[in-house]
N, CA and C atoms as a LAMMPS dump frame, in Angstrom:
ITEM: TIMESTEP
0
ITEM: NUMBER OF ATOMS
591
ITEM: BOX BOUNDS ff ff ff
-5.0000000000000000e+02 5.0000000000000000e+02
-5.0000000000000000e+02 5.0000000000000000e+02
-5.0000000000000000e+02 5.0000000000000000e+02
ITEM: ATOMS id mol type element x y z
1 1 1 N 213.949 -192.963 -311.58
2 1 2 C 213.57 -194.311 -311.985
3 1 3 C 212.215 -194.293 -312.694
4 2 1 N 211.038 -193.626 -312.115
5 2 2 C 209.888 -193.229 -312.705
6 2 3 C 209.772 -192.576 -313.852
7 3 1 N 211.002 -191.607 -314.585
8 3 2 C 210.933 -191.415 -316.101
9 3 3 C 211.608 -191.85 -316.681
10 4 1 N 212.82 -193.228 -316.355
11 4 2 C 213.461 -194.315 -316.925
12 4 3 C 211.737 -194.986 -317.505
13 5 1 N 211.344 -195.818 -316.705
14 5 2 C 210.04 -196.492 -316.73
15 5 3 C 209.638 -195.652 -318.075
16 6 1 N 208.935 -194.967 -317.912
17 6 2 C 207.895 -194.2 -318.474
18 6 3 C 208.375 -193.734 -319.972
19 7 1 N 209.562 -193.777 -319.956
20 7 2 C 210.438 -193.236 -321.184
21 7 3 C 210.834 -194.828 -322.03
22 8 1 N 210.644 -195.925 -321.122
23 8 2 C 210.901 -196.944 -322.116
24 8 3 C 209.484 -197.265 -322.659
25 9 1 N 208.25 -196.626 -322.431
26 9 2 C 206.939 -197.045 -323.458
27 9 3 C 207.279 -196.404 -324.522
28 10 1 N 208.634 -195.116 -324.849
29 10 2 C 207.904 -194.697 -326.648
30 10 3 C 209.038 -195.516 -327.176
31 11 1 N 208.639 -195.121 -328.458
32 11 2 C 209.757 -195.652 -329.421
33 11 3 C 211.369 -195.275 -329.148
34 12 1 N 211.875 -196.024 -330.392
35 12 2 C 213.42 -195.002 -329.799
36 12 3 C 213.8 -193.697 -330.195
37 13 1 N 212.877 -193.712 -331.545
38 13 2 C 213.204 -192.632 -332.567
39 13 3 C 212.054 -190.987 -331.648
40 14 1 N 211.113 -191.451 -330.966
41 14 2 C 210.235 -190.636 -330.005
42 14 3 C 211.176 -190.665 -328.687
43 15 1 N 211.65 -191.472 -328.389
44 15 2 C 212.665 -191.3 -326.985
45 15 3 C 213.646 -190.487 -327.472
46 16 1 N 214.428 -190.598 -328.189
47 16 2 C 215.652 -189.961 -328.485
48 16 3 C 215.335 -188.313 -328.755
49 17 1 N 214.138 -187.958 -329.935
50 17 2 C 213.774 -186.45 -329.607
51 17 3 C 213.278 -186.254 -329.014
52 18 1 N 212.379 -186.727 -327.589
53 18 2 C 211.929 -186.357 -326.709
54 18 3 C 213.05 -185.852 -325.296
55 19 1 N 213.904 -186.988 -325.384
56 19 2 C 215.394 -186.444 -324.781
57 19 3 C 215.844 -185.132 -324.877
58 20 1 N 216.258 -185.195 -326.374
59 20 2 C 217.369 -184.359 -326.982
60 20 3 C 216.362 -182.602 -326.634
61 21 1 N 215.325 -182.707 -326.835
62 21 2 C 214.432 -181.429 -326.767
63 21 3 C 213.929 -181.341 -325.507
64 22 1 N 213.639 -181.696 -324.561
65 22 2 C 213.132 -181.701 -323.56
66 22 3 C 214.212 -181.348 -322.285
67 23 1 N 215.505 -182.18 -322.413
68 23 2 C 216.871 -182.144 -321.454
69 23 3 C 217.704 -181.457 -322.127
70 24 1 N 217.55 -181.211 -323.041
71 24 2 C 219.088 -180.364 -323.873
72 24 3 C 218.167 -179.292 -324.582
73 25 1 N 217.468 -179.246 -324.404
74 25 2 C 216.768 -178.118 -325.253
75 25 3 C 217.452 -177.514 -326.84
76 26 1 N 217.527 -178.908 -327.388
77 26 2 C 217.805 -178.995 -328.959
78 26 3 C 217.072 -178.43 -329.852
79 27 1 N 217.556 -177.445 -330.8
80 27 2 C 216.305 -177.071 -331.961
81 27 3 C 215.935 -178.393 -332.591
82 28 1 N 214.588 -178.17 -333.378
83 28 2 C 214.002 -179.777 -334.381
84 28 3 C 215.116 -179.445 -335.44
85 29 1 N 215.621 -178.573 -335.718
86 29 2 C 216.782 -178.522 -337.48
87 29 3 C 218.109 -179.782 -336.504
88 30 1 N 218.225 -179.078 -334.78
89 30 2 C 219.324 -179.972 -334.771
90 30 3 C 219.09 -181.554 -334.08
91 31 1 N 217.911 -181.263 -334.065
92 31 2 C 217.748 -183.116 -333.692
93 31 3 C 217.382 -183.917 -334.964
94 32 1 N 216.913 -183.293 -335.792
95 32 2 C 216.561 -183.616 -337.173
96 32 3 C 218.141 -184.221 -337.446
97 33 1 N 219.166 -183.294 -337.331
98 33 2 C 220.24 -184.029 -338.165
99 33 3 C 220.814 -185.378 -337.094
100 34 1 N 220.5 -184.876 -335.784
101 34 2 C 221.564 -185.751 -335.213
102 34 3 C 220.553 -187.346 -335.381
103 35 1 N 219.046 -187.332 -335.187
104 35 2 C 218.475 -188.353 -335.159
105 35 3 C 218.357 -188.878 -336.649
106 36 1 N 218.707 -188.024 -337.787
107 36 2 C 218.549 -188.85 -338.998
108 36 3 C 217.033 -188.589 -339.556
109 37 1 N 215.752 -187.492 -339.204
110 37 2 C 214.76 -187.831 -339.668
111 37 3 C 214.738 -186.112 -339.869
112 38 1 N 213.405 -185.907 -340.9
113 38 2 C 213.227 -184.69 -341.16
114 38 3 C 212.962 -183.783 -340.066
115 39 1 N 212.868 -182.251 -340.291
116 39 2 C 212.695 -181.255 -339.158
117 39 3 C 211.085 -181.356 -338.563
118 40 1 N 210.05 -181.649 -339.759
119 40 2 C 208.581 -181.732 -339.981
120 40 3 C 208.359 -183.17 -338.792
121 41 1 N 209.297 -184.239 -338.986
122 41 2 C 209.137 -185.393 -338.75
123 41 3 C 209.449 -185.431 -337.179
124 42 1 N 210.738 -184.881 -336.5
125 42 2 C 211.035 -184.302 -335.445
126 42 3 C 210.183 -183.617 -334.201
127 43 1 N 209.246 -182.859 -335.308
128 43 2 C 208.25 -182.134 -334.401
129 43 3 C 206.798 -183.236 -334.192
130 44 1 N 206.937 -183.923 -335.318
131 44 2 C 205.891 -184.926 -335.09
132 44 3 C 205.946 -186.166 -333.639
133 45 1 N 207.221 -186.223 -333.903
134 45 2 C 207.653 -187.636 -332.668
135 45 3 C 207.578 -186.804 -331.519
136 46 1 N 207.741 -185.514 -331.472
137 46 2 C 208.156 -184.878 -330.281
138 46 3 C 206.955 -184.6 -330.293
139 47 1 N 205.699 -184.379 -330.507
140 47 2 C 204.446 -183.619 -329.974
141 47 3 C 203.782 -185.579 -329.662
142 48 1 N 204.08 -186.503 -330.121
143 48 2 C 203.644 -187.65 -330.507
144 48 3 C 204.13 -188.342 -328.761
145 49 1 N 205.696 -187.948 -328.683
146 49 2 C 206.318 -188.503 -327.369
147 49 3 C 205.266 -187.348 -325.918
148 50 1 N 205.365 -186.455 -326.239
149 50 2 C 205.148 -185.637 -325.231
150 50 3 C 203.483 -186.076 -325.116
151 51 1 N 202.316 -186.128 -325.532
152 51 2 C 201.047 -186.654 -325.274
153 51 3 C 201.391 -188.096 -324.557
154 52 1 N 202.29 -188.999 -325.106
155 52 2 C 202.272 -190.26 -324.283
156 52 3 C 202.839 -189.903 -323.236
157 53 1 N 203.658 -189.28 -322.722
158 53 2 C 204.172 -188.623 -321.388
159 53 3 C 203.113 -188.065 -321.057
160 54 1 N 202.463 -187.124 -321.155
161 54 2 C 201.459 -186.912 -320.412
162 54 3 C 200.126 -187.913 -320.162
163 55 1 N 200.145 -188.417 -321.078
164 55 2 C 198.764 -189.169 -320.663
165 55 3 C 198.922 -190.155 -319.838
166 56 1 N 200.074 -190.837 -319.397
167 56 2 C 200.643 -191.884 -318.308
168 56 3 C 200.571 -190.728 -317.027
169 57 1 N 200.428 -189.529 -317.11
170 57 2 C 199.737 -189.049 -315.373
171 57 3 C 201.473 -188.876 -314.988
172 58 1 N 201.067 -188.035 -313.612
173 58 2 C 202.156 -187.488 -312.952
174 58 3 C 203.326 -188.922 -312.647
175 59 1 N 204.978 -188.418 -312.728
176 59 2 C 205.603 -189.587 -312.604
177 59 3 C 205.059 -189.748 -311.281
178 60 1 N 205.106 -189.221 -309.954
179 60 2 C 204.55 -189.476 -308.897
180 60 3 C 203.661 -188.763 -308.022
181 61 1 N 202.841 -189.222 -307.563
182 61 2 C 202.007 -188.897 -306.776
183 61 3 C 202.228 -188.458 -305.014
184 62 1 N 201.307 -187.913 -304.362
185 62 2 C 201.499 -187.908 -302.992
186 62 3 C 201.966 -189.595 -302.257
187 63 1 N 203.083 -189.04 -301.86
188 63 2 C 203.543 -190.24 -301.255
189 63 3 C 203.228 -191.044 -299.221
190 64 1 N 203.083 -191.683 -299.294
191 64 2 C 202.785 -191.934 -297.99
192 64 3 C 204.235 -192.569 -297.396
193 65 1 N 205.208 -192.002 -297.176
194 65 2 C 206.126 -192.673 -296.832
195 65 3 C 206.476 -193.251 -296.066
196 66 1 N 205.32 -193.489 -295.012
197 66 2 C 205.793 -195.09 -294.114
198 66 3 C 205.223 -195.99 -294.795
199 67 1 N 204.124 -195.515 -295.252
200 67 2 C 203.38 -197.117 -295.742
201 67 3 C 204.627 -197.693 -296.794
202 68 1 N 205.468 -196.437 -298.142
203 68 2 C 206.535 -196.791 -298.569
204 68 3 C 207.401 -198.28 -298.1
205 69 1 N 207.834 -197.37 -296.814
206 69 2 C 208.98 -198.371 -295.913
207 69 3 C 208.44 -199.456 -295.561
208 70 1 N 207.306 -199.37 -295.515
209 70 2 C 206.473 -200.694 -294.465
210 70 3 C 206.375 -202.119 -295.874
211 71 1 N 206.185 -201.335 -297.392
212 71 2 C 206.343 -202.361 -298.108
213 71 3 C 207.3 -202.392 -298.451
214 72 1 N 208.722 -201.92 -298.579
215 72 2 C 209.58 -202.604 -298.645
216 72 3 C 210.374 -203.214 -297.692
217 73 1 N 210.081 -202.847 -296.762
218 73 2 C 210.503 -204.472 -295.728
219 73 3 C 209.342 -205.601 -295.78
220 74 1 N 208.846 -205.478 -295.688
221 74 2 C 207.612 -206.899 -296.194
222 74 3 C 208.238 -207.755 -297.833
223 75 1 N 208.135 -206.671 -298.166
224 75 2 C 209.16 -207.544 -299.701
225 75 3 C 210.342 -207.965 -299.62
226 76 1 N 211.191 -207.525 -298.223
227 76 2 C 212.588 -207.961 -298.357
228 76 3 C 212.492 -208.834 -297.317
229 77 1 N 211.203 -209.222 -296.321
230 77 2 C 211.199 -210.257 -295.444
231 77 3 C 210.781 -211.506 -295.994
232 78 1 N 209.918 -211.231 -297.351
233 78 2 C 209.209 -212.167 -297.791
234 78 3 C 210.334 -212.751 -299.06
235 79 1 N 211.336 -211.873 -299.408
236 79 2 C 212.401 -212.323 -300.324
237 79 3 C 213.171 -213.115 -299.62
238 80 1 N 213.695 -212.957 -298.24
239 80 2 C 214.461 -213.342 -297.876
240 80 3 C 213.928 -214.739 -297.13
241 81 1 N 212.92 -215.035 -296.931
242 81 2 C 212.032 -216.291 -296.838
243 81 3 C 211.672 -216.945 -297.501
244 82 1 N 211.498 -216.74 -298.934
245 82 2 C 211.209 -216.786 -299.724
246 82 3 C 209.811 -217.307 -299.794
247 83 1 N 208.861 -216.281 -299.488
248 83 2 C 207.772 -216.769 -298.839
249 83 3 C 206.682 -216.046 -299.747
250 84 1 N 206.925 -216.475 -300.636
251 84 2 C 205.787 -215.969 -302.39
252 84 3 C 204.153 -215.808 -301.527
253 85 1 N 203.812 -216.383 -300.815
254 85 2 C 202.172 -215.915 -300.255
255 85 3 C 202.296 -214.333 -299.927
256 86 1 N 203.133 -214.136 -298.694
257 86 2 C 203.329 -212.625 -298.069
258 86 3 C 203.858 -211.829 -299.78
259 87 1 N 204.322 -212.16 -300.431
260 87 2 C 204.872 -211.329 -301.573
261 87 3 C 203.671 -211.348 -302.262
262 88 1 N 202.823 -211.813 -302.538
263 88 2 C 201.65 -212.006 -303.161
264 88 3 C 200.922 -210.776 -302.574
265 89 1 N 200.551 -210.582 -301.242
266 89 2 C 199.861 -209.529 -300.647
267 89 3 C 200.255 -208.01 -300.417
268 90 1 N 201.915 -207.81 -301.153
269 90 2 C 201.775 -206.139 -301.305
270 90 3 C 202.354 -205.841 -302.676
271 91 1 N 201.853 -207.091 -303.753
272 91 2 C 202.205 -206.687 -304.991
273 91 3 C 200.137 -206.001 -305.354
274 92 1 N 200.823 -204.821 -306.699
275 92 2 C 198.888 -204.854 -306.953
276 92 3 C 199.065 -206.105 -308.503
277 93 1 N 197.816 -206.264 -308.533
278 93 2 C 197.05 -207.002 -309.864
279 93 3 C 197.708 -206.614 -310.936
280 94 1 N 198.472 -205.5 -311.502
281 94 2 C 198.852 -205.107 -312.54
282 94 3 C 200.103 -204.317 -312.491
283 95 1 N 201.073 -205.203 -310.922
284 95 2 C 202.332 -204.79 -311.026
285 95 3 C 203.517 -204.68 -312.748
286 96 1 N 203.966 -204.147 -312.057
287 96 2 C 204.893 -204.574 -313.254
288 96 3 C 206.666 -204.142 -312.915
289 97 1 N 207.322 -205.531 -313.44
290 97 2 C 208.676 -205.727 -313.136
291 97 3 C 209.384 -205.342 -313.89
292 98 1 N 210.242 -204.622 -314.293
293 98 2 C 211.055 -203.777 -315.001
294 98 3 C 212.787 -204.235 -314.573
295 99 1 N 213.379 -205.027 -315.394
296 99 2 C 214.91 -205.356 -315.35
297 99 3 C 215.995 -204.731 -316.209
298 100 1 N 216.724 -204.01 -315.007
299 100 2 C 217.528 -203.567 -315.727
300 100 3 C 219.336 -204.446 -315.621
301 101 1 N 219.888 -205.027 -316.596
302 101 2 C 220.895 -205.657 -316.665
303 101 3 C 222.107 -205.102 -317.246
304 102 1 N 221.774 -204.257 -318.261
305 102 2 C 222.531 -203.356 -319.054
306 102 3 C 223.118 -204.104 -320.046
307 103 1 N 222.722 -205.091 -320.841
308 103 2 C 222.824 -205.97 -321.834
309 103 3 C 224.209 -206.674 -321.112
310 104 1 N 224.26 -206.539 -319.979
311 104 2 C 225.713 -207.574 -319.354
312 104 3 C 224.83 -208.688 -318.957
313 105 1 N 224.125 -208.577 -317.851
314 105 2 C 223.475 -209.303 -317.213
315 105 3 C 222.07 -209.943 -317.275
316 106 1 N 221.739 -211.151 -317.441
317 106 2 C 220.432 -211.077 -318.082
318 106 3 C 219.569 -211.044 -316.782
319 107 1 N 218.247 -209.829 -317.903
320 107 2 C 216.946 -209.575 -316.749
321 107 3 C 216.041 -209.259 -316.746
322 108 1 N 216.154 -210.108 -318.459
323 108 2 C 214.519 -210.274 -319.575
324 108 3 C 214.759 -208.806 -320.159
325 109 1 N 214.169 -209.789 -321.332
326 109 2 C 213.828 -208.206 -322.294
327 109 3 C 212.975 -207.218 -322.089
328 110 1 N 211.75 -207.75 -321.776
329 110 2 C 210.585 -207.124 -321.691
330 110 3 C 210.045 -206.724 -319.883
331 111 1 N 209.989 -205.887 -319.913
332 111 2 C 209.222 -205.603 -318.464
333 111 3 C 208.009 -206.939 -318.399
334 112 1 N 208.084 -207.264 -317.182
335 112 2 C 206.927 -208.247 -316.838
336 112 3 C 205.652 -207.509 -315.971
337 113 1 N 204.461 -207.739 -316.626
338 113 2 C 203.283 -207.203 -316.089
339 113 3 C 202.313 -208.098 -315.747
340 114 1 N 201.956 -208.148 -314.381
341 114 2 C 200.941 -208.811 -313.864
342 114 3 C 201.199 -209.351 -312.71
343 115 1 N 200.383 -209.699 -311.585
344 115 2 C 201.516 -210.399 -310.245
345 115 3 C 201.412 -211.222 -310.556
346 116 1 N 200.424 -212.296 -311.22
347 116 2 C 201.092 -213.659 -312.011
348 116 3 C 202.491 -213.752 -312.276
349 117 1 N 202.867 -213.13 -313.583
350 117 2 C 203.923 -213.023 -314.229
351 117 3 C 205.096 -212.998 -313.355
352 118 1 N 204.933 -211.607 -312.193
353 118 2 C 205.954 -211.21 -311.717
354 118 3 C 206.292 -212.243 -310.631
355 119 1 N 205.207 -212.93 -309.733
356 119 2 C 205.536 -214.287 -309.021
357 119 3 C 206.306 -215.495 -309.482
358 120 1 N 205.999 -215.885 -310.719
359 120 2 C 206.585 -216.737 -311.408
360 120 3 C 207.887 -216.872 -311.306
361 121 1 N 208.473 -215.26 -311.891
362 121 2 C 209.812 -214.638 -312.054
363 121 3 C 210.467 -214.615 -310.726
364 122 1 N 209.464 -214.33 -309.625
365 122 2 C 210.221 -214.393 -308.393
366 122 3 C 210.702 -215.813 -307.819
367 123 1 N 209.552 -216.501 -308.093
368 123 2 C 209.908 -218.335 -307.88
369 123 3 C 211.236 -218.422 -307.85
370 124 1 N 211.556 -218.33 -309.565
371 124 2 C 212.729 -218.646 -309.844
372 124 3 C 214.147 -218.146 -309.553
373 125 1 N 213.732 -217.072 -309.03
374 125 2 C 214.779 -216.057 -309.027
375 125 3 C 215.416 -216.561 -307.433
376 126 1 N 214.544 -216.308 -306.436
377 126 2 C 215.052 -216.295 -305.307
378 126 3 C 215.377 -217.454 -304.497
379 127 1 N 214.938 -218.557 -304.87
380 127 2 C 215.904 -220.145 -304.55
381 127 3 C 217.505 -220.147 -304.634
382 128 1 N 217.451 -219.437 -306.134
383 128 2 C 218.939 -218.998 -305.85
384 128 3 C 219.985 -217.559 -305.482
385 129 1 N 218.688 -216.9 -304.734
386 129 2 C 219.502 -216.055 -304.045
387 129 3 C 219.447 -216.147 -302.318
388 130 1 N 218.681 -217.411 -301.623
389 130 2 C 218.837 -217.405 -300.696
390 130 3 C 220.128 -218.407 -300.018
391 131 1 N 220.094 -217.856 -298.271
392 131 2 C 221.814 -218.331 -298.129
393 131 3 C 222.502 -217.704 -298.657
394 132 1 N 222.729 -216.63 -297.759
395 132 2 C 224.546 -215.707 -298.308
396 132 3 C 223.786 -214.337 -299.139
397 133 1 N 222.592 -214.325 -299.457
398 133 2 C 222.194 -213.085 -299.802
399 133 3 C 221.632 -212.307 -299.018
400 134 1 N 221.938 -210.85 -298.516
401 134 2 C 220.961 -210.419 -297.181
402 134 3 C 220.405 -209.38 -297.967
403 135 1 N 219.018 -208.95 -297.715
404 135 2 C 218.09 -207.891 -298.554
405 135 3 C 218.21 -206.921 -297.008
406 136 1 N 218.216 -205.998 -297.591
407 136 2 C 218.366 -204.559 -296.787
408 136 3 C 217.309 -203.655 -297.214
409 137 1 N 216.763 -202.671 -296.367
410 137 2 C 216.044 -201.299 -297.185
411 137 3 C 217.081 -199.997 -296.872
412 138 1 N 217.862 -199.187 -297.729
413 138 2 C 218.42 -198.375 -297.679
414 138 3 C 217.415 -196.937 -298.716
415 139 1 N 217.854 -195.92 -298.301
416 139 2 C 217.225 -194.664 -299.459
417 139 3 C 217.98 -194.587 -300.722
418 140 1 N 216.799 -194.959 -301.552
419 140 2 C 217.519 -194.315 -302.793
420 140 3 C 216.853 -193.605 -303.778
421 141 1 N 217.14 -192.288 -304.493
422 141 2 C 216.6 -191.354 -304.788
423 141 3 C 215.549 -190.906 -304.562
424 142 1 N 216.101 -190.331 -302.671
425 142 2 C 214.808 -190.134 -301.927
426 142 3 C 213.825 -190.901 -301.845
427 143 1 N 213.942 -192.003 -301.718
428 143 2 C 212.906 -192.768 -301.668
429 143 3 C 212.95 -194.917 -301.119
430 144 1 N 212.791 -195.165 -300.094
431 144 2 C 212.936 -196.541 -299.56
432 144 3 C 213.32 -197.701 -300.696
433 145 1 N 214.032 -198.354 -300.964
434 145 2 C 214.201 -199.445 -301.493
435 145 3 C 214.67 -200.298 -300.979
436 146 1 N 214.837 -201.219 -302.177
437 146 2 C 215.754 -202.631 -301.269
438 146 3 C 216.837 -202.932 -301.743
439 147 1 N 217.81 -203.459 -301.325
440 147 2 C 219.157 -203.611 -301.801
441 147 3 C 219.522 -204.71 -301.609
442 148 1 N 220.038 -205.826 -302.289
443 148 2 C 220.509 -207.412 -301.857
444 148 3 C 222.308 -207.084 -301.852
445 149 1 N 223.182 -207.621 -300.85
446 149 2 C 224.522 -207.93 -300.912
447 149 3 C 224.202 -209.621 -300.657
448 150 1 N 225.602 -210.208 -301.835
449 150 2 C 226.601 -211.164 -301.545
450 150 3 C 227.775 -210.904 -301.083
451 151 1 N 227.962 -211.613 -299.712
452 151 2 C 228.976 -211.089 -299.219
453 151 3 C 229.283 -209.381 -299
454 152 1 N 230.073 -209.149 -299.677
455 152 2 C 230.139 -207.633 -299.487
456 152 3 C 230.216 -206.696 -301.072
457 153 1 N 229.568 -207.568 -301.697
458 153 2 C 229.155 -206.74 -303.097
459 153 3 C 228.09 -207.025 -303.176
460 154 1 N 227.256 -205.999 -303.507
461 154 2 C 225.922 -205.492 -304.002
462 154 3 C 225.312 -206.056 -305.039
463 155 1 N 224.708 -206.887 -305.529
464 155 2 C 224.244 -207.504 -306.147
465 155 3 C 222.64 -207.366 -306.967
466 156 1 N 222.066 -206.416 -306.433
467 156 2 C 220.521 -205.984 -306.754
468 156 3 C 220.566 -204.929 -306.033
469 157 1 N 220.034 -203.736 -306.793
470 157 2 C 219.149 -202.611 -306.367
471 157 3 C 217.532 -202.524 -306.576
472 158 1 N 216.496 -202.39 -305.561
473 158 2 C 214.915 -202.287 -306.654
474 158 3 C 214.538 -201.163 -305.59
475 159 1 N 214.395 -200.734 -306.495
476 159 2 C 213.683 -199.245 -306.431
477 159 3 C 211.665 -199.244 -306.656
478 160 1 N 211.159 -199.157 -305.89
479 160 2 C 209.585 -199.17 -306.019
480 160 3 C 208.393 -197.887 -306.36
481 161 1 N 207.427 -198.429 -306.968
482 161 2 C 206.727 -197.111 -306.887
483 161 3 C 204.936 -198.144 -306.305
484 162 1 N 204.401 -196.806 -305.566
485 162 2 C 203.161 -197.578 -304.756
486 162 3 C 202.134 -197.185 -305.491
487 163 1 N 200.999 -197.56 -305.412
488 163 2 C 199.709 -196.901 -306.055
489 163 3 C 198.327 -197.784 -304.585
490 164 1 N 198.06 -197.155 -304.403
491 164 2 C 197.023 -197.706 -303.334
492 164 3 C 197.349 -198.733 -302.127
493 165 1 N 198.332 -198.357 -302.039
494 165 2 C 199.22 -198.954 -300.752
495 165 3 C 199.606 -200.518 -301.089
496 166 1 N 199.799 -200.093 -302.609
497 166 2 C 200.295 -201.922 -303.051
498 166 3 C 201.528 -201.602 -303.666
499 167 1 N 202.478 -202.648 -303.796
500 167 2 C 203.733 -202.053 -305.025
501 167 3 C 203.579 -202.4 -306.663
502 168 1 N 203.314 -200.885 -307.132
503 168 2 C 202.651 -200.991 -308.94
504 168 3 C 203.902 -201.305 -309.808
505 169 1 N 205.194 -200.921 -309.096
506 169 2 C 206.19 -201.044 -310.388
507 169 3 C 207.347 -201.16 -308.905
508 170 1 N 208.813 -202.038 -309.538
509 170 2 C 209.798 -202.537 -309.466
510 170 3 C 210.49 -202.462 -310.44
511 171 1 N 211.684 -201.481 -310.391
512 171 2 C 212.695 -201.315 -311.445
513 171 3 C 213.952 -202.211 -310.585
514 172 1 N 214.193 -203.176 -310.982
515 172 2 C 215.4 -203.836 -310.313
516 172 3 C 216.829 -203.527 -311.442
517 173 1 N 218.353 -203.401 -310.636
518 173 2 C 218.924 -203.16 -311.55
519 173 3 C 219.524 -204.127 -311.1
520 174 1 N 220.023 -204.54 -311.971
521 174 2 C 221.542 -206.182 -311.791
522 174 3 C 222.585 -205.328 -312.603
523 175 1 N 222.795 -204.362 -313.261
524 175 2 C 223.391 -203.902 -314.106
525 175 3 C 224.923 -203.454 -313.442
526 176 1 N 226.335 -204.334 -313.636
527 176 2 C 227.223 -203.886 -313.004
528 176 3 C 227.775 -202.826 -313.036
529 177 1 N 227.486 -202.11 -314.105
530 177 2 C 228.112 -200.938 -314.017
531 177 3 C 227.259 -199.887 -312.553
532 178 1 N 226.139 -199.859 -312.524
533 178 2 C 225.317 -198.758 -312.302
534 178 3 C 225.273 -199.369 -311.045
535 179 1 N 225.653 -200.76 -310.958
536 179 2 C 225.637 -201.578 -308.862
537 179 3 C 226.94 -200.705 -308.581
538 180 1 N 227.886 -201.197 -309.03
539 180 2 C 229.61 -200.833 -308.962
540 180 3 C 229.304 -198.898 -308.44
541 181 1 N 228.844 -198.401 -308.896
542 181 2 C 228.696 -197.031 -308.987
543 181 3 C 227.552 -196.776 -307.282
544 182 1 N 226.478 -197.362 -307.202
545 182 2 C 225.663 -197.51 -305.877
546 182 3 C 226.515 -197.75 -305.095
547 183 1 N 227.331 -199.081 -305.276
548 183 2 C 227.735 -199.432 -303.964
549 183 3 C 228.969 -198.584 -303.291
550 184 1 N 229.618 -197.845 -304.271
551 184 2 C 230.068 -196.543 -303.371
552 184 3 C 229.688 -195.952 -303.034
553 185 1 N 228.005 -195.439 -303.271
554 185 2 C 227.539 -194.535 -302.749
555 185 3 C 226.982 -194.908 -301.696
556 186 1 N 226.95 -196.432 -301.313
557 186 2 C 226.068 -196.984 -300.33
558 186 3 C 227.41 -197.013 -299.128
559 187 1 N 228.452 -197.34 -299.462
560 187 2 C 229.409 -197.279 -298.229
561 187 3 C 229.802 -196.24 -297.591
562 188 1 N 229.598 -194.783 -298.497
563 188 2 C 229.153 -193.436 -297.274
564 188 3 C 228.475 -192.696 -296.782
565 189 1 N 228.061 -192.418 -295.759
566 189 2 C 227.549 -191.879 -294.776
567 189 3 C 226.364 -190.821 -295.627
568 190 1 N 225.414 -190.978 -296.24
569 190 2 C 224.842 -189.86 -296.623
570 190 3 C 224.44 -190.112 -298.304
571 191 1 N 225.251 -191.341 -298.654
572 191 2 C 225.199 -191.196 -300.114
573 191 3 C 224.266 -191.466 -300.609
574 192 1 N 224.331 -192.767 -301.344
575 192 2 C 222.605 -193.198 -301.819
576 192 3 C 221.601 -193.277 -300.861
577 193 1 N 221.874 -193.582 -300.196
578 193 2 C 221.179 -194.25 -298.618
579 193 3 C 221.559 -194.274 -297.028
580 194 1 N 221.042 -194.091 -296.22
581 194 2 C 221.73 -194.284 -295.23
582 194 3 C 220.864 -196.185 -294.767
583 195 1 N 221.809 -197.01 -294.954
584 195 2 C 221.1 -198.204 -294.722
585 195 3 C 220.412 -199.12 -293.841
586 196 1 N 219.157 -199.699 -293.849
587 196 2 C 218.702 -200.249 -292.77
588 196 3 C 218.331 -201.767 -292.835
589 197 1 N 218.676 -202.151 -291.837
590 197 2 C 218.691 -203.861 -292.019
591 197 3 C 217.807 -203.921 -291.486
């Protein structure tokens, strides 16, 4: 989730050869053809992508993983209350909300940055997900999140990252394909998660 994030700051034409060379270990002659830009130009986006990857710092850091768990049940007690003060106190100053919908579902274009911003978004959001929505913390990719079911389909995944024992980033997915795909992994024993209410 942390080099999803981090991979949507470059461009597309810097994402795409930073991909293609980095995970597939593509020559620049063959990303040159497949991306449409010169071989010269290739090596440019790719030395251009790779400094902005590095200069955003390790995807993660030493983790404290209770404090982890401890904020995401506070976020899923305070979701499920809908109690924006307590959500106020383990977001940081310069969170930022990241929606993923998969152009099915809308969940804003733009990542939202700021706990201003991201409160706002929560206002609105969770009036109508309370009653009949239960927030859970289950593991997912190694790591505590939260999970909302309606009824007995899955409806939200958010995945967190901490920075000073606050939550800095929230990748939420609404995206049905990629829920549809979790929530099998969430109904066995071992898969995404083993789940905790």
């Amino acid at each position: 989730m942390a080099l999803l994030v981090l991979l949507e700051r470059l461009t597309p034409a810097e994402r795409a050869v930073y991909v293609l060379r980095e995970a597939f270990a593509y020559s620049h002659r063959e990303i040159a053809g497949a991306v449409g830009v010169s071989e010269a130009n290739s090596r440019q986006l790719h030395r251009r992508a790779s400094a902005r990857v590095a200069s955003a710092g390790p995807l993660s850091g030493p983790r404290d993983e209770r404090r982890h768990r401890e904020l995401v049940d506070a976020f899923a007690a305070a979701a499920r209350d809908g109690d924006l003060a307590a959500l106020e106190k383990v977001l940081a100053d310069d969170v930022t909300w990241v929606g993923d919908g998969g152009g099915v579902v809308r969940s804003g274009l733009r990542p939202l940055v700021g706990r201003a911003k991201v409160l706002r978004f929560l206002a609105g959001v969770l009036p109508r997900r309370q009653g009949g929505v239960r927030f859970e913390r289950a593991e997912v990719n190694g790591a505590a999140a939260l999970v909302a079911w309606s009824g007995p389909a899955l409806v939200t995944v958010a995945s967190f990252t901490v920075r000073d024992g606050l939550v800095a980033t929230v990748h939420s997915t609404v995206n049905p394909d990629k829920l549809a795909y979790a929530e099998r992994q969430l109904s066995h024993p071992g898969g995404l998660a083993g789940s905790h209410r």
